[in-house]
TORKOL-4160 file (C-alpha; in steps of 0.2 Angstrom, whole numbers, padded with zeros to 4 digits, m for minus):
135
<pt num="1" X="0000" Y="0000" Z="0000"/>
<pt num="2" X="0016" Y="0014" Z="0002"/>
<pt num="3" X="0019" Y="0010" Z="m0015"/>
<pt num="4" X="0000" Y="0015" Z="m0022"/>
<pt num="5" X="m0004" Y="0030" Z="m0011"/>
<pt num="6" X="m0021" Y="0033" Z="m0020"/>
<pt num="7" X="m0026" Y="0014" Z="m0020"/>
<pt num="8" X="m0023" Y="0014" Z="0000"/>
<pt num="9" X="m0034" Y="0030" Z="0001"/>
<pt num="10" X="m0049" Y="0021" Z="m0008"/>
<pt num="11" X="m0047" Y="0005" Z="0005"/>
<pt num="12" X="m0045" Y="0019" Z="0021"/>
<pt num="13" X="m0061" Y="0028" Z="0016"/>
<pt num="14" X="m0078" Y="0027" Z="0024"/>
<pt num="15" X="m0092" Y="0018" Z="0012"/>
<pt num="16" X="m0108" Y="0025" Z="0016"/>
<pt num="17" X="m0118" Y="0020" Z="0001"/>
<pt num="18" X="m0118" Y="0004" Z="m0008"/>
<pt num="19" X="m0130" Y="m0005" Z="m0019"/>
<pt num="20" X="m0135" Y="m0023" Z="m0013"/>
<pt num="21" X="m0129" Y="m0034" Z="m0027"/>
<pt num="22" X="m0142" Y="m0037" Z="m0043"/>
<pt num="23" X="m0153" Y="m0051" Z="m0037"/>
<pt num="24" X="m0149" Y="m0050" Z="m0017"/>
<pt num="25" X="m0164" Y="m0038" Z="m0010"/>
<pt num="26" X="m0182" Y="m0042" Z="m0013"/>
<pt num="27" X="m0199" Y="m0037" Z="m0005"/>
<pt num="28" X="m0213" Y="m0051" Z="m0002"/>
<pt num="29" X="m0225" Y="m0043" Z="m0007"/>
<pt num="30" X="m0245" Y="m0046" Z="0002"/>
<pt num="31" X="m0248" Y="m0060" Z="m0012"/>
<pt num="32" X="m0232" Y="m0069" Z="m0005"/>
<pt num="33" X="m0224" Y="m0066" Z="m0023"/>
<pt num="34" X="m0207" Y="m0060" Z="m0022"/>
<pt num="35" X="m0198" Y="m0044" Z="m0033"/>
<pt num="36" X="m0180" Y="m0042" Z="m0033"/>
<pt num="37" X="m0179" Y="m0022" Z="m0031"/>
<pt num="38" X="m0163" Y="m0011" Z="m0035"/>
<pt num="39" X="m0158" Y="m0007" Z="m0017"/>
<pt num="40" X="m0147" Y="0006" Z="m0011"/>
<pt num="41" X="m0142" Y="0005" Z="0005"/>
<pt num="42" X="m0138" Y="0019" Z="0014"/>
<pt num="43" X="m0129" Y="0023" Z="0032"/>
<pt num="44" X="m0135" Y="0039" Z="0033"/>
<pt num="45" X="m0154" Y="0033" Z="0034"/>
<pt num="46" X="m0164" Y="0032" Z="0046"/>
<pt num="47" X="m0180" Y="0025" Z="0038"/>
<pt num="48" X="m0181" Y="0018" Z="0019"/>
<pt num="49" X="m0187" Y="0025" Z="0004"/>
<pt num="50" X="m0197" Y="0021" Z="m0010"/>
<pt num="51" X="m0200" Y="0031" Z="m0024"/>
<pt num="52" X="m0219" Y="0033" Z="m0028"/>
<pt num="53" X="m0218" Y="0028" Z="m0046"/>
<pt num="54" X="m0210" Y="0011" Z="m0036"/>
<pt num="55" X="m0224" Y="0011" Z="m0026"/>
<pt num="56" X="m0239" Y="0011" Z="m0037"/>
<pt num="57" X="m0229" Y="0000" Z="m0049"/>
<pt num="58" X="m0231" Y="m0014" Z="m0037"/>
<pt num="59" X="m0248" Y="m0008" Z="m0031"/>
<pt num="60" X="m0244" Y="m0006" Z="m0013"/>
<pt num="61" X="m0256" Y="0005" Z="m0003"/>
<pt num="62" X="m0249" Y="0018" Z="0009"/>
<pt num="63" X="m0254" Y="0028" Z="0022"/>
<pt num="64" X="m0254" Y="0045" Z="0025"/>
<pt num="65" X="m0240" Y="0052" Z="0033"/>
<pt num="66" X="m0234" Y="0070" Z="0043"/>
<pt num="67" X="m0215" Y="0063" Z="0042"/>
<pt num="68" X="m0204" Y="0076" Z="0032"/>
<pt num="69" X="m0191" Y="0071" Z="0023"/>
<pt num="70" X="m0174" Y="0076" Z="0029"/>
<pt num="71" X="m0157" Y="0076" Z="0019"/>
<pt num="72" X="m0142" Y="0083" Z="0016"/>
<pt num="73" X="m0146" Y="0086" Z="m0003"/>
<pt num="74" X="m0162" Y="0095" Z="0003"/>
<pt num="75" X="m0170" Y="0092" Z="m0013"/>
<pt num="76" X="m0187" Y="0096" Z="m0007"/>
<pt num="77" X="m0196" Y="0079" Z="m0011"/>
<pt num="78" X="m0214" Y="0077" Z="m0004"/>
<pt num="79" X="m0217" Y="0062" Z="0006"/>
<pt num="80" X="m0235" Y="0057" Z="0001"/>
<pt num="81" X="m0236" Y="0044" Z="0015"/>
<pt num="82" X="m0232" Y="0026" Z="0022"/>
<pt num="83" X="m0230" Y="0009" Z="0015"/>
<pt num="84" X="m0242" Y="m0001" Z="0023"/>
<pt num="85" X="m0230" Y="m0012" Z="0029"/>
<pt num="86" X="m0241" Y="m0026" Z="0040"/>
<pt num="87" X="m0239" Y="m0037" Z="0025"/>
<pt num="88" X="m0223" Y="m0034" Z="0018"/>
<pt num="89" X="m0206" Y="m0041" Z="0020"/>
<pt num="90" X="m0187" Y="m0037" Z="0016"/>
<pt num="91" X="m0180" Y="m0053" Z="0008"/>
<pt num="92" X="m0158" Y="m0055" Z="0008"/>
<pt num="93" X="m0153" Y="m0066" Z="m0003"/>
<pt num="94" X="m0169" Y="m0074" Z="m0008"/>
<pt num="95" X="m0170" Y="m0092" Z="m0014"/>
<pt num="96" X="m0152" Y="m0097" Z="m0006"/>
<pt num="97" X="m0150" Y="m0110" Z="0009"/>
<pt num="98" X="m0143" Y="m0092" Z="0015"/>
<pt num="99" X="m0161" Y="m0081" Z="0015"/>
<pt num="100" X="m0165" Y="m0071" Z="0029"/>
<pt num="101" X="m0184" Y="m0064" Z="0029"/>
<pt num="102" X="m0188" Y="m0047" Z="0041"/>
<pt num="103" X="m0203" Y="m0037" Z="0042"/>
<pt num="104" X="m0200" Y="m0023" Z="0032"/>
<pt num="105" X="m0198" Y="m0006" Z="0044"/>
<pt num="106" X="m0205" Y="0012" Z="0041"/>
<pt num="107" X="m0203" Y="0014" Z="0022"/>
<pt num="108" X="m0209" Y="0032" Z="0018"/>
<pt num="109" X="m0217" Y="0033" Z="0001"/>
<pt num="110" X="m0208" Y="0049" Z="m0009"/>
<pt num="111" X="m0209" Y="0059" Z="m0023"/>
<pt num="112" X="m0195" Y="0056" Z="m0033"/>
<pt num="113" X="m0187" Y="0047" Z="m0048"/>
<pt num="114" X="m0186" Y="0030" Z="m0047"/>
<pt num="115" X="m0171" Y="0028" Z="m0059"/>
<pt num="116" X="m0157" Y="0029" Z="m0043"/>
<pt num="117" X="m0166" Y="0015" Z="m0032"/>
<pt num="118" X="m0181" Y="0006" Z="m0031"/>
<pt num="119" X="m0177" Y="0005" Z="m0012"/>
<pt num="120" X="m0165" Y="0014" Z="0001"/>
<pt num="121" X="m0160" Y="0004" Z="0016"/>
<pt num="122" X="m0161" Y="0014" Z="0032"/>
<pt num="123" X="m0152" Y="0009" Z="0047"/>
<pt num="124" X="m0167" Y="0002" Z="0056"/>
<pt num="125" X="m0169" Y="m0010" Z="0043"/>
<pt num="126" X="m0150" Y="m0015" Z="0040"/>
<pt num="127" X="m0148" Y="m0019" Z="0058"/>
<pt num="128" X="m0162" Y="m0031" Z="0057"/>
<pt num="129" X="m0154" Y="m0038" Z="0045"/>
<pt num="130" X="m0138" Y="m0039" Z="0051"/>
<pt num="131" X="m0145" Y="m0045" Z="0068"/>
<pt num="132" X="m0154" Y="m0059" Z="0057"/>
<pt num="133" X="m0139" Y="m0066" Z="0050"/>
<pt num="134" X="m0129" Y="m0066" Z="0065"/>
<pt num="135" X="m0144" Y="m0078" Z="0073"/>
């Protein structure tokens, strides 16, 4: 690593955001089906995300909500409401001896392009799962 300054700084720096690999998150949706979802997670979050266009694509309901959307962007999205999420779960590494199912965790519903993730992880829900693979 003294030899490749710039390949010891990327290894030394703090990864806060990182995509789940292509295949490795899903949502069980109320009709027990499964969709692998492009999910983003994201140490910084407190609670997950999912785009509206996401949302209504999978025909989930929500709830109303009087959360505000905090972040250091402060793009002004609107956060129309709440995933319902009685009936939902967040699936690691679905269909492998190694799956881990958890109840999904407040997922606020937001006004945004869908094209950067279908779902952020916030912390709450990492360390479920976290917790679920060290058990």
């Amino acid at each position: 690593m003294k030899a490749n300054p710039k390949g010891a700084a990327y290894f030394n720096r703090k990864i806060t955001l990182y995509y789940y690999p292509e295949q490795a998150a899903s949502i069980r949706l109320p009709n027990g089906s499964l969709t692998s979802l492009v999910s983003l997670r994201d140490k910084a979050a407190d609670v997950n995300l999912m785009p509206a266009e996401v949302a209504r694509s999978l025909n989930l309901s929500w709830k109303p909500t009087h959360t505000r959307l905090s972040t250091s962007l402060d793009t002004g999205h609107s956060v129309p409401g709440e995933l319902d999420g009685a009936e939902l779960s967040f699936v690691l590494l679905p269909g492998t001896p190694h799956a881990k199912v958890i109840r999904l965790t407040a997922t606020l519903v937001v006004d945004m392009p869908g094209g950067f993730f279908q779902l952020l992880v916030g912390n709450e829900q990492a360390h479920l799962v976290a917790d679920g693979m060290d058990s």
